[in-house]
Residue frames as a rotation matrix with the C-alpha (Angstrom) as fourth column:
UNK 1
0.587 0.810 0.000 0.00
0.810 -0.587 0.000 0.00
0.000 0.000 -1.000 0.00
UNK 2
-0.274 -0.585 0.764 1.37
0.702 -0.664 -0.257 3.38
0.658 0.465 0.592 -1.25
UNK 3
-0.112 0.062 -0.992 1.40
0.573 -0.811 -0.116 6.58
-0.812 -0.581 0.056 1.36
UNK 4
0.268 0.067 0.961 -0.20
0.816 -0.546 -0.190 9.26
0.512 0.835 -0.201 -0.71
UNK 5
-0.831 -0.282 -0.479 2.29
0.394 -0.907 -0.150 12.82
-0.392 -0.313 0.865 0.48
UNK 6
0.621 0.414 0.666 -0.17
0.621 -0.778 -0.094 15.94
0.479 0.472 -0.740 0.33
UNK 7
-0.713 -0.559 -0.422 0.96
0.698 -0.620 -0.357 19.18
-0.062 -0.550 0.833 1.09
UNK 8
-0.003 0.865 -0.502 -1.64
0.638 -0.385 -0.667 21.86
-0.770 -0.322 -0.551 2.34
UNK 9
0.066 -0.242 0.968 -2.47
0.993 -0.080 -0.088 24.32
0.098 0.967 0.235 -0.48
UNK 10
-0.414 -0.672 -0.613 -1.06
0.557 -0.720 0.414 27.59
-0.720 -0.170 0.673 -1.16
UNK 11
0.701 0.705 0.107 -2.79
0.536 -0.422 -0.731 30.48
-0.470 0.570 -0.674 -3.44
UNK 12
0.226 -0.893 -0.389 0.18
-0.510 -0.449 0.734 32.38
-0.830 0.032 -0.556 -3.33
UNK 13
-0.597 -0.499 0.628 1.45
-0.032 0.797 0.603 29.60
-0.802 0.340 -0.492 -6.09
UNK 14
0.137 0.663 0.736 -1.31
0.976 0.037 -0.215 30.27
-0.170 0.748 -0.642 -8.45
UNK 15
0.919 0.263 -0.293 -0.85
0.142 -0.916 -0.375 34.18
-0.367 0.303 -0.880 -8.59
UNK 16
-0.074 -0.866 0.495 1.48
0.836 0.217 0.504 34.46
-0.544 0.451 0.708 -11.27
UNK 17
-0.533 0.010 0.846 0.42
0.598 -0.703 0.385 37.35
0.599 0.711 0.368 -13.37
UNK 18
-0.954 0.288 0.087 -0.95
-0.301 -0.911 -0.281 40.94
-0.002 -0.294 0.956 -12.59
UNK 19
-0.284 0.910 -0.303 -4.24
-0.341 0.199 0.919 39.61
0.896 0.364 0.254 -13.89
UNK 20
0.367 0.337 -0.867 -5.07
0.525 0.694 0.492 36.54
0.768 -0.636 0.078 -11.07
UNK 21
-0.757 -0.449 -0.475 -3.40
0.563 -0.077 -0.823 38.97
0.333 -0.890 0.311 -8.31
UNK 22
-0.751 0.610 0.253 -6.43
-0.468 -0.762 0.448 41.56
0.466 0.218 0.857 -9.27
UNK 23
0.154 0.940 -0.305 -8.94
-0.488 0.341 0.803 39.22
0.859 0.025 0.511 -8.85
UNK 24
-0.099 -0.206 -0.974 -7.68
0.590 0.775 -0.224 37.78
0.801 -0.597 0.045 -5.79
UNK 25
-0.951 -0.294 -0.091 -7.54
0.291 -0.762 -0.578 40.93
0.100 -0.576 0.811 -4.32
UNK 26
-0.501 0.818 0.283 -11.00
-0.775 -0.570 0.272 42.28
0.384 -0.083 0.920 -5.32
UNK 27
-0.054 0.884 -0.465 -12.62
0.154 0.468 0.870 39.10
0.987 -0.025 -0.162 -4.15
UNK 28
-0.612 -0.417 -0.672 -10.48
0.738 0.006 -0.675 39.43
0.285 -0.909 0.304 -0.83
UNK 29
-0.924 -0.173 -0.342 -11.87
0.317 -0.846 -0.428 42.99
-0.216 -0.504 0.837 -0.50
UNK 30
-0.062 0.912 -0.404 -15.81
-0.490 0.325 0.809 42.42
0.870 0.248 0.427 -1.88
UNK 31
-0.084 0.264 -0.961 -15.74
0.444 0.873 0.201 40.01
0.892 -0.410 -0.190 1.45
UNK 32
0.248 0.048 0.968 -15.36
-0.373 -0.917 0.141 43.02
0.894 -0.396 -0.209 3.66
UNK 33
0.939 -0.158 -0.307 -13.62
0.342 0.310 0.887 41.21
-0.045 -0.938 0.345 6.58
UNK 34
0.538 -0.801 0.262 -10.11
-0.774 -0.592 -0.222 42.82
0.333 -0.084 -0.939 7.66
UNK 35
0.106 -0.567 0.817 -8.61
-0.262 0.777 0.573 39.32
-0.959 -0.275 -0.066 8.66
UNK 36
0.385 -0.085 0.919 -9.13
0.659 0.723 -0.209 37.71
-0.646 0.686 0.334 5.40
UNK 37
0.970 -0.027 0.243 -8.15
0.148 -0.729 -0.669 41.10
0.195 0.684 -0.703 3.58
UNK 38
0.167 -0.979 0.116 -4.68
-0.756 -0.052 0.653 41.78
-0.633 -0.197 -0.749 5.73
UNK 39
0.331 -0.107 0.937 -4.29
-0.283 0.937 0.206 37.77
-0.900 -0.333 0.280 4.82
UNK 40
0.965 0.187 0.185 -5.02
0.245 -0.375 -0.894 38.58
-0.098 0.908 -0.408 0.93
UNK 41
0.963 -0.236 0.131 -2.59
-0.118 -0.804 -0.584 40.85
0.243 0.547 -0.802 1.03
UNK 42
0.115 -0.756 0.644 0.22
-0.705 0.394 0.590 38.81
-0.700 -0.522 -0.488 3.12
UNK 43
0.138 0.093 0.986 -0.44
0.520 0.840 -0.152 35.68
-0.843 0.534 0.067 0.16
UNK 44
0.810 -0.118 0.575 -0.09
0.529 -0.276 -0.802 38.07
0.253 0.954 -0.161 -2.80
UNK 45
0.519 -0.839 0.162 3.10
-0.781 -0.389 0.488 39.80
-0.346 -0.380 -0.858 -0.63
UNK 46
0.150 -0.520 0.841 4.42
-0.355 0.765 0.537 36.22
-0.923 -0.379 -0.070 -0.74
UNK 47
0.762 0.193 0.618 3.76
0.572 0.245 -0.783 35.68
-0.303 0.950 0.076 -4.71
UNK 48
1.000 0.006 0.026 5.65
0.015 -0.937 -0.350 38.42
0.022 0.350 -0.936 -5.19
UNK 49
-0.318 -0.918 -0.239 8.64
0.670 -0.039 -0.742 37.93
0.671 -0.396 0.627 -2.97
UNK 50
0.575 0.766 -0.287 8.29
0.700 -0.280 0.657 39.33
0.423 -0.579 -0.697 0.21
UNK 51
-0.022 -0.835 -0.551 11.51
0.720 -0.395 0.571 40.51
-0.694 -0.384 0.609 0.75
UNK 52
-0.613 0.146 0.776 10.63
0.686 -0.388 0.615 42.77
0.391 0.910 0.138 -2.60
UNK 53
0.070 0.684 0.726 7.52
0.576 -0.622 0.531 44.26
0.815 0.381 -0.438 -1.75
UNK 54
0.838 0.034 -0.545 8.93
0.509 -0.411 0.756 45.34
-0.198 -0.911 -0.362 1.76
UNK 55
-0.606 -0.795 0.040 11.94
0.718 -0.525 0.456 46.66
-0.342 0.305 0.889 0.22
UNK 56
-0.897 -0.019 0.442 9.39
0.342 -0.663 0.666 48.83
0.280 0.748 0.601 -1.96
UNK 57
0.483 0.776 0.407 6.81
0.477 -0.622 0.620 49.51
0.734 -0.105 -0.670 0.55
UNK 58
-0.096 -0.872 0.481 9.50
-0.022 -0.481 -0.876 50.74
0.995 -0.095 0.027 2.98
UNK 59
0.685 0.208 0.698 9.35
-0.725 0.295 0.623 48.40
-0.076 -0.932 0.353 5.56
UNK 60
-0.403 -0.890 0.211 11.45
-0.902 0.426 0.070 45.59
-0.153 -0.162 -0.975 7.18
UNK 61
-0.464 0.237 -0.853 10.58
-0.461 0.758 0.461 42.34
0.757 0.607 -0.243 5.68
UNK 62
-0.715 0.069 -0.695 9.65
0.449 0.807 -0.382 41.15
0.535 -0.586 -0.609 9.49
UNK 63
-0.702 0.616 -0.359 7.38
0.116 -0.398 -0.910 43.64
-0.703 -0.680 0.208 10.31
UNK 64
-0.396 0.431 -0.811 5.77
-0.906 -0.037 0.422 43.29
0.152 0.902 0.405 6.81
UNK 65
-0.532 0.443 -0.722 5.12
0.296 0.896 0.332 39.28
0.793 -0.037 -0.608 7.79
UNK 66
-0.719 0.379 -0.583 3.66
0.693 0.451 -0.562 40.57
0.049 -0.808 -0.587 10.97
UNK 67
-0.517 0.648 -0.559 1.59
-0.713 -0.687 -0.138 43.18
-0.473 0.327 0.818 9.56
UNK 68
-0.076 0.630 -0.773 0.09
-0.866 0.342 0.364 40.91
0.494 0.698 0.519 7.13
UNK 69
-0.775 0.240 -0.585 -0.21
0.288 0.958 0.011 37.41
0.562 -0.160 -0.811 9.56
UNK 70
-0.122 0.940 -0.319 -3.21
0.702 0.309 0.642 36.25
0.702 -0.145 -0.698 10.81
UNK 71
0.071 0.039 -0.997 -2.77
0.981 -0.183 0.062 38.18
-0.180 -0.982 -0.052 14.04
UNK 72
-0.793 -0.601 -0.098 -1.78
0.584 -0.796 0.156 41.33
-0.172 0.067 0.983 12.19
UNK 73
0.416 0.715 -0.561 -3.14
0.798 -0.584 -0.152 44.76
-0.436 -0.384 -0.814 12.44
UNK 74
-0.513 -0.816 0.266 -1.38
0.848 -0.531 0.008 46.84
0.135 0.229 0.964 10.14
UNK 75
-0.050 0.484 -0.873 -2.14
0.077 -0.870 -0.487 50.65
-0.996 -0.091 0.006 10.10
UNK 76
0.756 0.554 0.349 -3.83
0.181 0.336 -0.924 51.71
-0.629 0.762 0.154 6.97
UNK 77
0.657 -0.502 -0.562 -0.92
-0.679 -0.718 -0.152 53.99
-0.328 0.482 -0.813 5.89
UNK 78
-0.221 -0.507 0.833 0.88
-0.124 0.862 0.491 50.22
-0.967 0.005 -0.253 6.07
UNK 79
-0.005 0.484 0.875 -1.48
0.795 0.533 -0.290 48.78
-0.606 0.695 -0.387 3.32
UNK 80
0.680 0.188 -0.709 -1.45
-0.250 -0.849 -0.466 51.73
-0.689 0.494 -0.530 1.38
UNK 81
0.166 -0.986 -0.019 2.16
-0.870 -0.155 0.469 51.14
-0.465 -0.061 -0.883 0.68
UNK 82
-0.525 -0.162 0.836 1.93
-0.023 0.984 0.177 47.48
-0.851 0.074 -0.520 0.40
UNK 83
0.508 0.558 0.656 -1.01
0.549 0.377 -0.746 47.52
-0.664 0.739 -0.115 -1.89
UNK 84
0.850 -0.219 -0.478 1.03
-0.495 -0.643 -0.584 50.17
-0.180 0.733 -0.656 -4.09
UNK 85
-0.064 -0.852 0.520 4.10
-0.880 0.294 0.372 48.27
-0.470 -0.434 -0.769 -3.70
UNK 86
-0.166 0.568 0.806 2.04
0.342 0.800 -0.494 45.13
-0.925 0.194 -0.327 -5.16
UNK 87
-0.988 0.156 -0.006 1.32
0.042 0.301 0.953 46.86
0.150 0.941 -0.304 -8.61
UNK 88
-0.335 0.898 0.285 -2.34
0.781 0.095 0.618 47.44
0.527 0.430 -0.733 -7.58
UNK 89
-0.979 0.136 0.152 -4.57
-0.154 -0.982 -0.114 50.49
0.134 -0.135 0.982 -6.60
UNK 90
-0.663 0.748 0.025 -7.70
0.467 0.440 -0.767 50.40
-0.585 -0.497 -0.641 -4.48
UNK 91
-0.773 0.582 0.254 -11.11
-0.235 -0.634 0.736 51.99
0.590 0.509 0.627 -5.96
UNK 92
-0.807 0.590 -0.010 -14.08
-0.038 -0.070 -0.997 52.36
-0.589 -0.804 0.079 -5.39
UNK 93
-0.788 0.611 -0.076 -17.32
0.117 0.270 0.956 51.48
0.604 0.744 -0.284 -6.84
UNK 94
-0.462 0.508 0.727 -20.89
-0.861 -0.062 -0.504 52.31
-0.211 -0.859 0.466 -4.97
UNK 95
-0.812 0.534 0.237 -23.01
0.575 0.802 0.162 49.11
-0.104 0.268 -0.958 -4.27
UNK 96
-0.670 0.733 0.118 -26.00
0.065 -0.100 0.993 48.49
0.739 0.673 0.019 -5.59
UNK 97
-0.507 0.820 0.264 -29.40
-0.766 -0.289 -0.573 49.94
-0.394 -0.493 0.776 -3.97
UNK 98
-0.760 0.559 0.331 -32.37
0.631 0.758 0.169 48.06
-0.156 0.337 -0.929 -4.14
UNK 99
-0.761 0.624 0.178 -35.34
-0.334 -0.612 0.717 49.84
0.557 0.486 0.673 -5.49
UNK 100
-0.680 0.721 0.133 -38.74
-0.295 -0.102 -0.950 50.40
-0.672 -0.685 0.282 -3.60
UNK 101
-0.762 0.495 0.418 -41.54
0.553 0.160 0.817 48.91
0.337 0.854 -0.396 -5.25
């Protein structure tokens, strides 16, 4: 009987191109939770090269993993950086109203 090896799975590993980092991001940030957004943005840090995008948001790679882990709390001016740093740029869009009937 063979031993089948997994290994747990990693998005980060799928976000190869500017495209798939977009769309990871906007679903991250459509979900409006600030854990799963920081997280987002710690998994597309890591695609990148983290030691990179903390070099170019002008932070120390170790306070860049602890800004963006699970526990982190960066300040926004943090993510600002990072998300520029990353090659992407936040927007806005208004949501949709429902109409009165």
């Amino acid at each position: 009987m063979s031993t089948v090896k997994i290994k747990p799975f990693d998005p980060a590993e799928y976000l190869d191109d500017s495209e798939s980092i977009a769309a990871y991001m906007s679903e991250a940030l459509e979900s409006e939770d600030p854990a799963f957004i920081t997280d987002a943005l710690g998994v597309v840090a890591r695609a990148r090269g983290m030691s990179e995008v903390a070099r170019e948001a002008g932070v120390s790679r170790e306070s860049l993993y602890r800004a963006l882990s699970t526990d982190g709390n960066p300040e926004f001016a943090t993510v600002l950086r990072v998300v520029r740093a990353l090659g992407l740029r936040l927007s806005a869009t208004p949501v949709q109203q429902r109409k009165s009937a």
